[in-house]
KOLLO-273925 format. One record per residue (C-alpha): residue number from 1; x, y, z. Coordinates in steps of 0.001 Angstrom, whole numbers, plus 524288, in hexadecimal, padded with zeros to 5 digits. Example, Ala and Ser with C-alpha at 12.3 -4.5 7.8 and 13.67 -1.06 7.14 Angstrom:
SITE_1_8300C_7EE6C_81E78
SITE_2_83566_7FBDC_81BE4
***
This chain:
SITE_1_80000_80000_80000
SITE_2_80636_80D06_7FB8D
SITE_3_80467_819F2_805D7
SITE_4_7FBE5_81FC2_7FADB
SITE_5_7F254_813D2_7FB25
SITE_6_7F39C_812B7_80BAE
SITE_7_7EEAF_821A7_80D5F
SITE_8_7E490_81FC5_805D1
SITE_9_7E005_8141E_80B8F
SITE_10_7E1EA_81A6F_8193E
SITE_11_7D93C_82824_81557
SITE_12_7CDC8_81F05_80F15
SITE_13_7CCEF_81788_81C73
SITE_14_7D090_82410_8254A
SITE_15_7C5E6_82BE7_81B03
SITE_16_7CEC3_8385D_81B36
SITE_17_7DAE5_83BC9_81199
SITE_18_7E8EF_83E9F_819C4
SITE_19_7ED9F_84C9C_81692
SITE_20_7F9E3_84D10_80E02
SITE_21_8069D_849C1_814AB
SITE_22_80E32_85591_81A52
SITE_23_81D36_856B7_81BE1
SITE_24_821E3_85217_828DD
SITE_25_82EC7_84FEA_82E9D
SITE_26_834E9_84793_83944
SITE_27_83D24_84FAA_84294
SITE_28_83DC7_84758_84F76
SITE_29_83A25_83A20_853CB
SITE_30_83DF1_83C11_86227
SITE_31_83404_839D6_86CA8
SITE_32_82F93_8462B_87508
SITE_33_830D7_83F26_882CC
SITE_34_828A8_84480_88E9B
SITE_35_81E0B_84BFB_8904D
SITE_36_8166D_8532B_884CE
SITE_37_8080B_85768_88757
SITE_38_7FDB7_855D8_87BB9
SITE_39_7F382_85F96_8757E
SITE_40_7E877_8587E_87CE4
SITE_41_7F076_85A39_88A90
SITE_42_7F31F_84C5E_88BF2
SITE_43_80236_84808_88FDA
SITE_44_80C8B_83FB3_887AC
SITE_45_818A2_83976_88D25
SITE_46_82300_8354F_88378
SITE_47_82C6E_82872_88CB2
SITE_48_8383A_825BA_88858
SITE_49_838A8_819D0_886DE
SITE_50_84732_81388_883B7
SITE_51_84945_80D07_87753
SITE_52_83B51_80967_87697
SITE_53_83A33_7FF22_881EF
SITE_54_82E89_8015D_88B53
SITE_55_8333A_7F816_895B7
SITE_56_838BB_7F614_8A440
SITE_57_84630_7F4B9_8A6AE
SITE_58_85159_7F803_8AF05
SITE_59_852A6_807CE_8A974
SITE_60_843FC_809D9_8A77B
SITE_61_835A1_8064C_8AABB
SITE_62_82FAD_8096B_89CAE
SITE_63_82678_7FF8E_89F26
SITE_64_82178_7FF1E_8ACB3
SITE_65_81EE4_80DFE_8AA28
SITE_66_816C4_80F2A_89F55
SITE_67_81001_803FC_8A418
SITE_68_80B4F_80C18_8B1D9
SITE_69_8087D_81790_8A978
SITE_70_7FF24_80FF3_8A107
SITE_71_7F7CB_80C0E_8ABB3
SITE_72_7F3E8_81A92_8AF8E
SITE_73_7F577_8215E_8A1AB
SITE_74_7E97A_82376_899FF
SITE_75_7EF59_826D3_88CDC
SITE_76_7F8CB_8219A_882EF
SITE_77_806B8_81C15_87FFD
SITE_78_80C3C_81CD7_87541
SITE_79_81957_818EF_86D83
SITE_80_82159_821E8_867DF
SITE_81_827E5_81E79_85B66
SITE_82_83631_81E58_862D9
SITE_83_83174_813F2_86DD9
SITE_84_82CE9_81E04_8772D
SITE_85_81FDA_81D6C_87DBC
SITE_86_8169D_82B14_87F7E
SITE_87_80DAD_82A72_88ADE
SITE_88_80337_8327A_885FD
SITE_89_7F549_83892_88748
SITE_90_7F8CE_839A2_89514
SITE_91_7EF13_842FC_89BBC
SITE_92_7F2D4_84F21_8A410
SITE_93_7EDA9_8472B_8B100
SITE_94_7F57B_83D02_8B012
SITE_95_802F1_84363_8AAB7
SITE_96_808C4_8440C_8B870
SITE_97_80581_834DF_8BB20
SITE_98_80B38_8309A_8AD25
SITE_99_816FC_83A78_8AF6F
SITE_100_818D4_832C9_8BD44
SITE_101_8172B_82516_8B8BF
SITE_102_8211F_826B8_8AD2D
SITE_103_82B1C_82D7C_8B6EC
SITE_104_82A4A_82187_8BF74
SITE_105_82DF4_8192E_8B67B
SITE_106_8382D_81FC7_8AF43
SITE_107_83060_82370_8A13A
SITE_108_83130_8326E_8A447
SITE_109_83FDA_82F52_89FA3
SITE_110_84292_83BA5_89697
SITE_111_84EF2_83D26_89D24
SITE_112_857D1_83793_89372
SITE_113_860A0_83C85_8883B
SITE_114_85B74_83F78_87CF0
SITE_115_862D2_835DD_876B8
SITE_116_85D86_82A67_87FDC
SITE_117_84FA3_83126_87CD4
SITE_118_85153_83017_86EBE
SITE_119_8574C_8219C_86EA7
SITE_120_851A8_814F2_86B84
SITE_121_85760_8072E_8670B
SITE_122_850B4_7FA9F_85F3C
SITE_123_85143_7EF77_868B6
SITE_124_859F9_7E8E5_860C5
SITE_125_85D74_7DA78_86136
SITE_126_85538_7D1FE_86320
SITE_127_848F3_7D6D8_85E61
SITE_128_84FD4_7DCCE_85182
SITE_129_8568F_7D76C_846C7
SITE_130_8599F_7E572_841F0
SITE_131_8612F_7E726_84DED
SITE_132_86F23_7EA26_84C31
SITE_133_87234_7EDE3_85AB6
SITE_134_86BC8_7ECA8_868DA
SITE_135_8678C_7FB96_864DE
SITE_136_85E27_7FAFA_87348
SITE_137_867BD_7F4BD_87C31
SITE_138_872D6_7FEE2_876FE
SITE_139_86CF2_8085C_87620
SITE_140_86D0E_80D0E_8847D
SITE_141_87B76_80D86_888BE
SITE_142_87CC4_81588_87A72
SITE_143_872F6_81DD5_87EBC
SITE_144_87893_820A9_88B68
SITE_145_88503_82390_88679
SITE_146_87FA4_82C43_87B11
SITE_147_879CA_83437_885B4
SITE_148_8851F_83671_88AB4
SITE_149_88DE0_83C74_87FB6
SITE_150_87FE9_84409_87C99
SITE_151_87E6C_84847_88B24
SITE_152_88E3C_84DC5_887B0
SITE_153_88A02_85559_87A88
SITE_154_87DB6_85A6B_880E9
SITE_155_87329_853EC_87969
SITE_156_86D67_84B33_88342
SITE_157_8605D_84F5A_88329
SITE_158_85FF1_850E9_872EE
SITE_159_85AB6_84506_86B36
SITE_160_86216_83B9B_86281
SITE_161_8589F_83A03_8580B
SITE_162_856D7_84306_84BF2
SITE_163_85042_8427B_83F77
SITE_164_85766_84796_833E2
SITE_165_85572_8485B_8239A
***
């Protein structure tokens, strides 16, 4: 099926026509973490979440956390398309509660360097054959000495990622 043929099918079912497509350019794919407040008042918290893995271990409670949260929050989560999570539609009531929960168990983390902020790795071996290094194991003790030598030229905070031509 061409795009030509799949619009059309999509505006006969839908029974309107799409307006004509407008320029648009990509100039970030970085996550805004924290707190950001909506047009219809509600509340959205964007977790950093590292490399992707909601789970308990040792360094963080990922898991545990939003698990207590979604027994109390009425809205949404959602997945962001770098393997964060948003907490969102969170009403003005219950902000403080949500705020307190997520500092309990560590997901209020927006603490870290902009290059740990901006990082993620595959998981590697075993679960892909594309896998040419243990990118998600490594990629921590890389990271922390990254920071380092950015903390030294004074772009900590600044993030890694860019989009170019």
């Amino acid at each position: 099926m061409t795009l030509p043929v799949f619009v059309s099918e999509v505006e006969e079912r839908w029974g309107h026509s799409f307006s004509p497509a407008r320029p648009y350019t990509f100039t970030s794919n970085i996550d805004n973490y924290g707190w950001t407040q909506g047009r219809d008042g509600n509340y959205h918290f964007t977790v950093f979440i590292e490399n992707g893995r909601i789970e308990d271990s040792v360094r963080h409670q990922f898991k545990s956390g939003l698990r207590e949260i979604a027994t109390v929050h009425k809205g949404d989560f959602r997945l962001t398309a770098n393997q964060h999570v948003v907490i969102s539609d969170i009403r003005p009531e219950d902000k403080e509660e949500i705020g307190r929960i997520m500092g309990k168990w560590g997901l209020d983390n927006l603490g870290q360097s902009g290059l740990r902020l901006s990082s993620s790795a595959c998981v590697a071996f075993p679960s892909c054959s594309l896998a040419f290094a243990e990118a998600e194991r490594y990629v921590l003790p890389f990271l922390s000495s990254a920071c380092s030598l950015t903390r030294i030229a004074g772009t900590c905070r600044s993030s890694s990622v860019n989009l170019s031509k």
